[in-house]
NUSE-582777 format. One record per residue (C-alpha): residue in three letters; chain; y, z, x. Coordinates in nm, 2 decimals. Each point is the difference from the previous one (the first is absolute). Layout:
<recs>
rec r=ALA&c=A&yy=Y&zz=Z&xx=X
...
</recs>
This chain:
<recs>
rec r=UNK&c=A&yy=-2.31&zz=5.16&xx=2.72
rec r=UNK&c=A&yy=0.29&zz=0.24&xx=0.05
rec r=UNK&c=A&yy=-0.14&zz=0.35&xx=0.13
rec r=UNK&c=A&yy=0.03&zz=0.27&xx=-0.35
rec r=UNK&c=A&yy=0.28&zz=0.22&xx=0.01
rec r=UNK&c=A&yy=0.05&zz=0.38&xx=-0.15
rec r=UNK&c=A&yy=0.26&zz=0.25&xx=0.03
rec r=UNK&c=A&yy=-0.27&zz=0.30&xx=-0.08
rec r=UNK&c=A&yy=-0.15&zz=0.21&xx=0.29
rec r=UNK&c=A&yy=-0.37&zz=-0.12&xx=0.13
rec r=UNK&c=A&yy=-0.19&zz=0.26&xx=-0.16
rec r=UNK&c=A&yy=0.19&zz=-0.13&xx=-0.36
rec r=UNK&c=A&yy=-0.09&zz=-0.34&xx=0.08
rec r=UNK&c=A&yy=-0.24&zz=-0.12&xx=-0.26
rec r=UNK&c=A&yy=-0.31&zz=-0.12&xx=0.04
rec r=UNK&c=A&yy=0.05&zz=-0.37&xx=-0.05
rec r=UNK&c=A&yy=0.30&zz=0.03&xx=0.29
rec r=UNK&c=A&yy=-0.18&zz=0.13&xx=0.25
rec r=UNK&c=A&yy=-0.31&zz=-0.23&xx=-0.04
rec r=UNK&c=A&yy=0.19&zz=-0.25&xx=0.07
rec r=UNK&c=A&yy=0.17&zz=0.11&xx=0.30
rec r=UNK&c=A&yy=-0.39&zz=0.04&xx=0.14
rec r=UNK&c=A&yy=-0.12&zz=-0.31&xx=-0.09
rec r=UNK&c=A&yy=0.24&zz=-0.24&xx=0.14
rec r=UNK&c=A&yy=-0.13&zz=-0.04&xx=0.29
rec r=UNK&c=A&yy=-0.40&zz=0.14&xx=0.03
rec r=UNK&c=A&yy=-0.27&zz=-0.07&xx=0.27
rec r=UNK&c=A&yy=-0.26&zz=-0.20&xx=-0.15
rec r=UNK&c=A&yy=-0.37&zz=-0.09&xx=0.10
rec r=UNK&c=A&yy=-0.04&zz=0.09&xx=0.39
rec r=UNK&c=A&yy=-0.09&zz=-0.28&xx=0.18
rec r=UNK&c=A&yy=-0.19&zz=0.10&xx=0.29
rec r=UNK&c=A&yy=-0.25&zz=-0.25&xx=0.13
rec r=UNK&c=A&yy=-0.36&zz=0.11&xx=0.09
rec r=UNK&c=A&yy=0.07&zz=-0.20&xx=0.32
rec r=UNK&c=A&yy=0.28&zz=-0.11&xx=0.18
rec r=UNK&c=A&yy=0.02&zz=-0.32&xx=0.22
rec r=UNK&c=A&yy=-0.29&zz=-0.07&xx=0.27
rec r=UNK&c=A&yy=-0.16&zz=0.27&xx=-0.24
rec r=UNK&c=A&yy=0.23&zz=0.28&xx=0.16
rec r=UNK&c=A&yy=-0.05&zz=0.40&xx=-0.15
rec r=UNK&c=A&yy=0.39&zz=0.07&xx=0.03
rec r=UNK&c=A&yy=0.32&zz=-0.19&xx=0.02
rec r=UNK&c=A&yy=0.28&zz=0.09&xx=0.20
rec r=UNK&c=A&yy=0.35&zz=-0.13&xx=-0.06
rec r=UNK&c=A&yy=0.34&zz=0.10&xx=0.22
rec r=UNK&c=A&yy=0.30&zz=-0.05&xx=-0.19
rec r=UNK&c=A&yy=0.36&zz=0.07&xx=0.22
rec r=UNK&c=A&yy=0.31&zz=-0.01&xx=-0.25
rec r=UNK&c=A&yy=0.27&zz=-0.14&xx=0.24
rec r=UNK&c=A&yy=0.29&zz=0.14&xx=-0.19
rec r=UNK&c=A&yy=0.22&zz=0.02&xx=0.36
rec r=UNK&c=A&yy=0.40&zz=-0.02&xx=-0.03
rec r=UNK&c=A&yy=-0.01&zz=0.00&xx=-0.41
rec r=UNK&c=A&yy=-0.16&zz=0.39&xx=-0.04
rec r=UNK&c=A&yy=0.41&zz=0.10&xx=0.09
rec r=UNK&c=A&yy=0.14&zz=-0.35&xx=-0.16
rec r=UNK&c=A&yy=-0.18&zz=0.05&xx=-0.34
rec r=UNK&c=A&yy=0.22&zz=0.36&xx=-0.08
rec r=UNK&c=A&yy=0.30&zz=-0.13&xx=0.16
rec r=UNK&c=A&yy=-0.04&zz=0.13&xx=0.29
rec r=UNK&c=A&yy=0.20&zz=-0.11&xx=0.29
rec r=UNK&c=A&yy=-0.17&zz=0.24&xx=0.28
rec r=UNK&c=A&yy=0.02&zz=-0.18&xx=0.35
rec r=UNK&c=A&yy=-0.27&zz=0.20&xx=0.10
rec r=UNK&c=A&yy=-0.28&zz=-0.05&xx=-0.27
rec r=UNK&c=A&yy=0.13&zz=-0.33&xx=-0.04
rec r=UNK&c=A&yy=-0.12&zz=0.01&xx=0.40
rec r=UNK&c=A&yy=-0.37&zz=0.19&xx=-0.06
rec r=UNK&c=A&yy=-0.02&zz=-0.27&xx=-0.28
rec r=UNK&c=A&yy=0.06&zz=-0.29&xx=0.29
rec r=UNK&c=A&yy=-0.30&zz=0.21&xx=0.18
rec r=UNK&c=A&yy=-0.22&zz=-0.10&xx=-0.26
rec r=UNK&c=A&yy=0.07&zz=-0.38&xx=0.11
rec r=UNK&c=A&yy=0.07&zz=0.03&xx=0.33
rec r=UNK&c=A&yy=-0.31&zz=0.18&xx=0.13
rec r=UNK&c=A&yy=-0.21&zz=0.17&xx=-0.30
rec r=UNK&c=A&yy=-0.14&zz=-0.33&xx=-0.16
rec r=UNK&c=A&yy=-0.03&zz=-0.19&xx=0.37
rec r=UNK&c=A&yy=-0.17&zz=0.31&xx=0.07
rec r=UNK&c=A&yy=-0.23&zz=-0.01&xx=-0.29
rec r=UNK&c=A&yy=-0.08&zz=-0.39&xx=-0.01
rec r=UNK&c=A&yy=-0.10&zz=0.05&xx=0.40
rec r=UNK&c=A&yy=-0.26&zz=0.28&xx=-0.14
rec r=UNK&c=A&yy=-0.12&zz=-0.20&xx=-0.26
rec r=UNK&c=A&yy=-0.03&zz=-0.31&xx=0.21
rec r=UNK&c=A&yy=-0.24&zz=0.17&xx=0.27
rec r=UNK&c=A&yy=-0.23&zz=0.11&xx=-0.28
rec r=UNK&c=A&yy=0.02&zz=-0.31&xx=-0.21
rec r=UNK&c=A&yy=0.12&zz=0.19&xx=-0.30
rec r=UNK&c=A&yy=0.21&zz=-0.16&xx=-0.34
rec r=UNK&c=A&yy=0.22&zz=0.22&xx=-0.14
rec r=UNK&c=A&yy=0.28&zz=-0.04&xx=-0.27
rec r=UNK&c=A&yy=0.38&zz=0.04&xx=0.06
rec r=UNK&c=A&yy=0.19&zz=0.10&xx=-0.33
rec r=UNK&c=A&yy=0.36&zz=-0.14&xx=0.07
rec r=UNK&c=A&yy=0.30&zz=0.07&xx=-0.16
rec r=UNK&c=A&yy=0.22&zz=-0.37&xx=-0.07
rec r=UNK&c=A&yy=0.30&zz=0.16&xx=0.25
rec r=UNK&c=A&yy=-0.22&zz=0.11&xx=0.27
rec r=UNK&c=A&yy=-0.16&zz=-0.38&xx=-0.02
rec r=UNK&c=A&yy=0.34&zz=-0.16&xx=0.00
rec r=UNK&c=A&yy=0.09&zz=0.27&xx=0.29
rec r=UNK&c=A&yy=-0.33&zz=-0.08&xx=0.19
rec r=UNK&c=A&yy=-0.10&zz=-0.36&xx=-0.09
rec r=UNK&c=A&yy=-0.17&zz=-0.03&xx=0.35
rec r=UNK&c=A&yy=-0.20&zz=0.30&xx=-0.10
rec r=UNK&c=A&yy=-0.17&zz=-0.12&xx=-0.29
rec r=UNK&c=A&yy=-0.10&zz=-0.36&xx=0.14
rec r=UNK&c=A&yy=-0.17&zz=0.16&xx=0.27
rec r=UNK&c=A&yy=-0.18&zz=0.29&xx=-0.27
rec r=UNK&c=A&yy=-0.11&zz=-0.36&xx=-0.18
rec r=UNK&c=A&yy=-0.06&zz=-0.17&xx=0.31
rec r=UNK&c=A&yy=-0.27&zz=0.27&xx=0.12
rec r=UNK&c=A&yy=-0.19&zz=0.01&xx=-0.31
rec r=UNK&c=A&yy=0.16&zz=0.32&xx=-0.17
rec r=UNK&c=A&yy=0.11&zz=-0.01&xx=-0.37
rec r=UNK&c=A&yy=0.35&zz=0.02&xx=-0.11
rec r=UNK&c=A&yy=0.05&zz=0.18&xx=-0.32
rec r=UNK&c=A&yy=0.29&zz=0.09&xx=-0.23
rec r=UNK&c=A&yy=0.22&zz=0.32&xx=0.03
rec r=UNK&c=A&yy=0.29&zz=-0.03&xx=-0.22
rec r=UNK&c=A&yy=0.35&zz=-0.15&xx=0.15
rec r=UNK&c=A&yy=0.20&zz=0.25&xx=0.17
rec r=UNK&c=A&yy=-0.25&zz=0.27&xx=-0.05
rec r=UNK&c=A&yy=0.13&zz=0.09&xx=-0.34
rec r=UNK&c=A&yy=-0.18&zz=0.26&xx=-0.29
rec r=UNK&c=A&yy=-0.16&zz=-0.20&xx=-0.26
rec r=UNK&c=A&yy=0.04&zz=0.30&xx=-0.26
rec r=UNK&c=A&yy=0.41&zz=-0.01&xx=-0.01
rec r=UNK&c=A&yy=-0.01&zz=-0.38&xx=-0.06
rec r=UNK&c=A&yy=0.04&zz=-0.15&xx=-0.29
rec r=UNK&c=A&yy=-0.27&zz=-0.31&xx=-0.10
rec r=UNK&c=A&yy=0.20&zz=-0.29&xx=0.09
rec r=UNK&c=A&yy=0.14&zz=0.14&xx=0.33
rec r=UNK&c=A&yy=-0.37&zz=0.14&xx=0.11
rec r=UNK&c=A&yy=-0.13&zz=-0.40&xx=-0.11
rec r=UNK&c=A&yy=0.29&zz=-0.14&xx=0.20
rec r=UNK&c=A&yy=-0.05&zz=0.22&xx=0.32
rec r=UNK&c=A&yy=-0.35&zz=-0.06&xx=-0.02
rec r=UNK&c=A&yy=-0.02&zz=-0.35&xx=-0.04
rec r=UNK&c=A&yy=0.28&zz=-0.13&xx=0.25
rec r=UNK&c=A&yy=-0.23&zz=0.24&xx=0.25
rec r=UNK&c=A&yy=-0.28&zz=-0.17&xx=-0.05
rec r=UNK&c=A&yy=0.21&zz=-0.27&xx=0.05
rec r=UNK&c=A&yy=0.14&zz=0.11&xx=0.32
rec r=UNK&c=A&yy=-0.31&zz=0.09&xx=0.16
rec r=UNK&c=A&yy=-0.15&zz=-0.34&xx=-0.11
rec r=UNK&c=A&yy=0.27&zz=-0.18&xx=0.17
rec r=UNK&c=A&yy=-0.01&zz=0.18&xx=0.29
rec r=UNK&c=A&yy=-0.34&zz=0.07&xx=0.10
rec r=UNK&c=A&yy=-0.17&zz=-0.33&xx=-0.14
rec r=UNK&c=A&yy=-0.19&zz=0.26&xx=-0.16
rec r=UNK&c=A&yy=-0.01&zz=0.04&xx=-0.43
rec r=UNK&c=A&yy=-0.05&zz=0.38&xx=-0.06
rec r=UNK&c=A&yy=-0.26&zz=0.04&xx=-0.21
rec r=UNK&c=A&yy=0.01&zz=0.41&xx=-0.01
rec r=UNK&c=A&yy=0.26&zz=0.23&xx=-0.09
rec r=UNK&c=A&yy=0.06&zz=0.37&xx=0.16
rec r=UNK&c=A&yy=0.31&zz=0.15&xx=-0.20
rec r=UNK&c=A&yy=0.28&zz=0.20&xx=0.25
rec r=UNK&c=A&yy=-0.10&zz=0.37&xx=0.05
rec r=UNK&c=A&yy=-0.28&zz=-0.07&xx=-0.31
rec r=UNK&c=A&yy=0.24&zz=0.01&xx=-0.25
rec r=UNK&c=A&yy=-0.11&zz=-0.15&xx=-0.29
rec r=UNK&c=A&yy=0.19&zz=-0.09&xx=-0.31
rec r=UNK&c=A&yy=-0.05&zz=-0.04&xx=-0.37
rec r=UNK&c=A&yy=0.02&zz=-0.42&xx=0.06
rec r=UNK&c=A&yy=-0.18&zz=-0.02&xx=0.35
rec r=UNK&c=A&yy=-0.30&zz=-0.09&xx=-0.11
rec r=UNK&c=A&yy=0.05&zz=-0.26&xx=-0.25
rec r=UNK&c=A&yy=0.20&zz=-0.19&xx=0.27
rec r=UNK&c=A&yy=-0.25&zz=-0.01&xx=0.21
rec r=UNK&c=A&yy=-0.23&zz=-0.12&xx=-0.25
rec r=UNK&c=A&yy=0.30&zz=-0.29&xx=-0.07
rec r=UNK&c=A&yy=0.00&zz=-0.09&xx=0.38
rec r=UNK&c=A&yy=-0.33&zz=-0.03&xx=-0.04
rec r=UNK&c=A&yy=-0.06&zz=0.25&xx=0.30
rec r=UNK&c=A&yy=-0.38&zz=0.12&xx=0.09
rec r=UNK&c=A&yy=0.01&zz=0.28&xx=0.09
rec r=UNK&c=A&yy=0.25&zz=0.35&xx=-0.04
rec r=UNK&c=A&yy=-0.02&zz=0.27&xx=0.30
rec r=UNK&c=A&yy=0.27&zz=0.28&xx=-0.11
rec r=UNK&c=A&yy=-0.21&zz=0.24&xx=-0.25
rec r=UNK&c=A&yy=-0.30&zz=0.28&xx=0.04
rec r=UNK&c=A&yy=-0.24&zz=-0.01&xx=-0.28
rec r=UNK&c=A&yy=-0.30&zz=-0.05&xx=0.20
rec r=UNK&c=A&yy=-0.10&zz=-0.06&xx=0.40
rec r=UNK&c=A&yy=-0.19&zz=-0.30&xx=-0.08
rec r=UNK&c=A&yy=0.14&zz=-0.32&xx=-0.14
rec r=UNK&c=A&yy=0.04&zz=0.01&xx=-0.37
rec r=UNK&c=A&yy=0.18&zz=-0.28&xx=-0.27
rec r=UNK&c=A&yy=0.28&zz=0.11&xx=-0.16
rec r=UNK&c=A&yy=0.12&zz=0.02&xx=-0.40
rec r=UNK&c=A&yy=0.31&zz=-0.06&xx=-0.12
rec r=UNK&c=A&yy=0.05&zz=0.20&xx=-0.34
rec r=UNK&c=A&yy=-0.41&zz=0.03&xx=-0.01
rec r=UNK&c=A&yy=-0.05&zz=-0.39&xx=0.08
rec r=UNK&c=A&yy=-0.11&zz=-0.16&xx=0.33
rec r=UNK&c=A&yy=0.26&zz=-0.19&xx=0.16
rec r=UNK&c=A&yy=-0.18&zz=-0.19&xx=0.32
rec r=UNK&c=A&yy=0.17&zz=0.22&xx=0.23
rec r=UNK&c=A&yy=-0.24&zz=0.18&xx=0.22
rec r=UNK&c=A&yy=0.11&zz=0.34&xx=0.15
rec r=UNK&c=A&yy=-0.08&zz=0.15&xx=0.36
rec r=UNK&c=A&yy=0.08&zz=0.33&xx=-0.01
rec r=UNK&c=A&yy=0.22&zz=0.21&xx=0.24
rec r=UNK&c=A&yy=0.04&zz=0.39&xx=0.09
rec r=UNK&c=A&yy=0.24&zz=0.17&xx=0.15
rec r=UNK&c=A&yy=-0.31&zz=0.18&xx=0.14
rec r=UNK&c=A&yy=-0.04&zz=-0.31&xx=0.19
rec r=UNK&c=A&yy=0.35&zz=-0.06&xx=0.14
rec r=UNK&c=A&yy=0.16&zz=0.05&xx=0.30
rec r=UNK&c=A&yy=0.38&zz=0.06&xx=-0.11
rec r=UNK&c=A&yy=-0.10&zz=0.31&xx=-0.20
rec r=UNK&c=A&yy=-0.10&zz=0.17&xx=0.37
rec r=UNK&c=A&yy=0.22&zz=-0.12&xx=0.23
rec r=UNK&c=A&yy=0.35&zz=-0.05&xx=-0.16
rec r=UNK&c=A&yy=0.34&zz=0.24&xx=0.04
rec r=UNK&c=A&yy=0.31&zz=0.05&xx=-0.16
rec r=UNK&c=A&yy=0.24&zz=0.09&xx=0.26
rec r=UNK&c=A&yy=0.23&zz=0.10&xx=-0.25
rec r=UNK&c=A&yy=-0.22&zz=0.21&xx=-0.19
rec r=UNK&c=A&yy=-0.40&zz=0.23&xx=0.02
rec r=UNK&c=A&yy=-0.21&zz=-0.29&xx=0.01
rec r=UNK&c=A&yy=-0.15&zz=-0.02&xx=0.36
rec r=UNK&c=A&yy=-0.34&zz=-0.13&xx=0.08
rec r=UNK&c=A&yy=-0.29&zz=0.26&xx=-0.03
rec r=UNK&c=A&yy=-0.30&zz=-0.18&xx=0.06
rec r=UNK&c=A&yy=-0.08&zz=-0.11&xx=0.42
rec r=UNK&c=A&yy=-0.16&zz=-0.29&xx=0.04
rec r=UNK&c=A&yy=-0.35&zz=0.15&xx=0.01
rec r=UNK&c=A&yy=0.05&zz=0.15&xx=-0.33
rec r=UNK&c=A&yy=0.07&zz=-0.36&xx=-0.10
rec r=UNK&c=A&yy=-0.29&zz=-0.13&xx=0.14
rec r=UNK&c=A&yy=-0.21&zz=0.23&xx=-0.14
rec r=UNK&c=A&yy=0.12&zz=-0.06&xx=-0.40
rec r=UNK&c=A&yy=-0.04&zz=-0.34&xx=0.07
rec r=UNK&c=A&yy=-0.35&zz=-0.01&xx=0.21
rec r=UNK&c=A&yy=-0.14&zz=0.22&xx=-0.30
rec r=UNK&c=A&yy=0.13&zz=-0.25&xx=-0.24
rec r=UNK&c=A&yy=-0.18&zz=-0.25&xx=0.16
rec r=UNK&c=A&yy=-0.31&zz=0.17&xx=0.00
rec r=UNK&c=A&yy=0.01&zz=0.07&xx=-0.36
rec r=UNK&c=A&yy=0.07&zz=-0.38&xx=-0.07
rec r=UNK&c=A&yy=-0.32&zz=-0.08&xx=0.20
rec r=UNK&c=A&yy=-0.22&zz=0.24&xx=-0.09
rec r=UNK&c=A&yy=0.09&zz=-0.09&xx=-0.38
rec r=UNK&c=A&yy=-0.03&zz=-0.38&xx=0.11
rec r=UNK&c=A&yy=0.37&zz=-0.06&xx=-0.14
rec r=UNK&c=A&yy=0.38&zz=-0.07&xx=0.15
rec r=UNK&c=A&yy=0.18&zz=0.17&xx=0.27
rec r=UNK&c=A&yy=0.39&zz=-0.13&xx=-0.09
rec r=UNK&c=A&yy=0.25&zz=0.11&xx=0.22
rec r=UNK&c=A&yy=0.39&zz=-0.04&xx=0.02
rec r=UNK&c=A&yy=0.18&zz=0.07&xx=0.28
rec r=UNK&c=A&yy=0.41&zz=-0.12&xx=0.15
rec r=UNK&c=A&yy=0.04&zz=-0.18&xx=0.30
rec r=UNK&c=A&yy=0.34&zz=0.32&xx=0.06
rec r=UNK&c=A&yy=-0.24&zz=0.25&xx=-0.05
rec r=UNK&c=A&yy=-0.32&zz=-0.08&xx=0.11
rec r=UNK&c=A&yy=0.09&zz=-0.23&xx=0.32
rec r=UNK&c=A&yy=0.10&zz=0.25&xx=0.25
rec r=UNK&c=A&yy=-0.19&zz=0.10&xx=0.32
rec r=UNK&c=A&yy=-0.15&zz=0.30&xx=-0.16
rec r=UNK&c=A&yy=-0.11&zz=-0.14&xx=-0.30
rec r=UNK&c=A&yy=-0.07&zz=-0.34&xx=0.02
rec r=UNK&c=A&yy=-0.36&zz=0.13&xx=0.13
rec r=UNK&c=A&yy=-0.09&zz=0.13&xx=-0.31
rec r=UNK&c=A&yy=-0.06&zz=-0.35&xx=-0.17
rec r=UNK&c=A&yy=-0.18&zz=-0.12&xx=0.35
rec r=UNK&c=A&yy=-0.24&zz=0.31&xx=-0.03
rec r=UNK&c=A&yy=-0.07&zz=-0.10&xx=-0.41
rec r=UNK&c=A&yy=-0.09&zz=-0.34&xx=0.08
rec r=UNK&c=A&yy=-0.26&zz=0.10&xx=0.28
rec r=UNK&c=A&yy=-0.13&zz=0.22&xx=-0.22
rec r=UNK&c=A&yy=-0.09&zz=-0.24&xx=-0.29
rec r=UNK&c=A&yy=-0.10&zz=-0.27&xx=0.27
rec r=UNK&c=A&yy=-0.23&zz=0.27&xx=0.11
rec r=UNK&c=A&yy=-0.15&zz=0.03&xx=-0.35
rec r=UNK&c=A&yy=-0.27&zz=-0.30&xx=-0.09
rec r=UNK&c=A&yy=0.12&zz=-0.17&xx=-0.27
rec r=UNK&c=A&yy=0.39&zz=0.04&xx=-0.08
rec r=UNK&c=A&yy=0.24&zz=-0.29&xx=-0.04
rec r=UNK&c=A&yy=0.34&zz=0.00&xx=0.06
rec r=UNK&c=A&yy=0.20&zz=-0.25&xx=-0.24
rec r=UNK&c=A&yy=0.39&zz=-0.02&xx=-0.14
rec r=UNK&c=A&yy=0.05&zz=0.13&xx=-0.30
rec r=UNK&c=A&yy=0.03&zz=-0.33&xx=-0.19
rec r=UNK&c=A&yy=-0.36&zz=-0.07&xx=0.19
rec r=UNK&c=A&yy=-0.11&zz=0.36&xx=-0.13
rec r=UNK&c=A&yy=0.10&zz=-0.04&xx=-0.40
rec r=UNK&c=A&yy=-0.11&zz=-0.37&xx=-0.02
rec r=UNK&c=A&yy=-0.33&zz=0.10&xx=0.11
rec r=UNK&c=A&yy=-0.02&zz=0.27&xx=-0.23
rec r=UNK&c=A&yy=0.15&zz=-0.16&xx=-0.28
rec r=UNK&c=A&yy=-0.29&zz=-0.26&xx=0.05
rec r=UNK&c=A&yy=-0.32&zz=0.20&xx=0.10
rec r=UNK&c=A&yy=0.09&zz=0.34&xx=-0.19
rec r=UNK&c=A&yy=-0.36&zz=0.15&xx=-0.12
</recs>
């Protein structure tokens, strides 16, 4: 189904035009189960997007130095962060573009080999919205491809580059036959999703930019964006998101990047999080393919 088309200005749009502009792609029935596994009250699931060298190859970019803060993310950030999660026996899900997998090959066995999910995250880090259908199908399929081949791992999950969703995203992943979407913010819960007012099978698990760590720590050299928020600040948005999710017996999703959130001064942050939820009876940490199976299954 092509997106509709109109050379009028939105508020001359008429009615028929803009409805179906809002319905293409809806949250549907919430799916969050009275109980999660071991008969938890709150789920927790860490994400890390580890976009590395292709956030400057994606735009052309030929920039020595962030192609070297991207090699950061492989060298020490995601070391760093499987370390963390190994002492606390936490799984967590890696979303991976193809180029950073055919860049880091080693990288991904040892995500799979430790118990952590491997998820799709487009091929060079590309915008799904300036794609046309049968390059967004292509780029998505040979990733899943790659990543397969890889990390002896089949993605089963889909997190789109910088969220960017387009007209055709989801009925590809319905096509793939993925489970689960985690690019849009309907909801803070787990929710299924319609395509054009129908549901498709494809469970979504909701982000926020709220709950993000690029939003607060990234710079532009080259421009006014410079990190405002300390880590403490940080902390804070994320501890009271927390709470929130276990007081209303729900999810706590976070995403986070291996270049961003892996330095000395930050990489406490997610070590702090996790002893607070293991200090809480009753939460349990799971992927995010764990978290929307479950939910898909058990929703109330």
């Amino acid at each position: 189904m092509d997106r509709p088309q109109s050379d009028r200005e939105p508020w001359q749009w008429p009615e028929e035009h803009w409805r179906q502009l809002v319905g293409r792609v809806r949250a549907g029935r919430p799916l969050r189960p009275r109980k999660w596994p071991e008969g938890a009250r709150c789920a927790v699931a860490l994400s890390f997007d580890s976009d590395h060298e292709t956030n400057e190859l994606r735009d052309g970019g030929k920039s020595l130095g962030r192609l070297a803060w991207g090699q950061y993310g492989a060298r020490v950030g995601v070391p760093r962060i499987l370390k963390l999660l190994e002492r606390y026996g936490v799984k967590a899900t890696f979303y991976v573009p193809a180029v950073t997998a055919l860049i880091h090959p080693d990288e991904q066995r040892r995500i799979v080999a430790e118990g952590h999910e491997i998820g799709i995250h487009g091929w060079i880090h590309e915008l799904n919205s300036v794609l046309e259908y049968q390059d967004e199908r292509d780029l998505m399929l040979r990733s899943a491809d790659t990543l397969a081949k890889i990390s002896g791992m089949r993605p089963v999950g889909l997190r789109t580059p910088s969220w960017d969703f387009s007209w055709n995203t989801l009925s590809i992943c319905a096509e793939m036959g993925l489970l689960y979407d985690s690019s849009l913010m309907s909801d803070e819960d787990c929710y299924e999703l319609l395509l054009d007012g129908e549901p498709c099978g494809v469970v979504e698990l909701p982000v926020e930019w709220v709950r993000d760590d690029a939003v607060y720590f990234m710079m532009s050299r080259f421009a006014a964006l410079r990190p405002y928020t300390p880590p403490e600040g940080v902390f804070d948005v994320f501890r009271r998101e927390f709470e929130a999710a276990y007081d209303e017996g729900g999810l706590f999703q976070l995403t986070m990047h291996p270049h961003v959130i892996g330095y000395r001064s930050r990489i406490w942050i997610i070590e702090e999080l996790i002893r607070l939820a293991r200090s809480r009876p009753g939460v349990w940490f799971g992927t995010h393919a764990d978290v929307a199976r479950w939910a898909k299954e058990h929703a109330g």
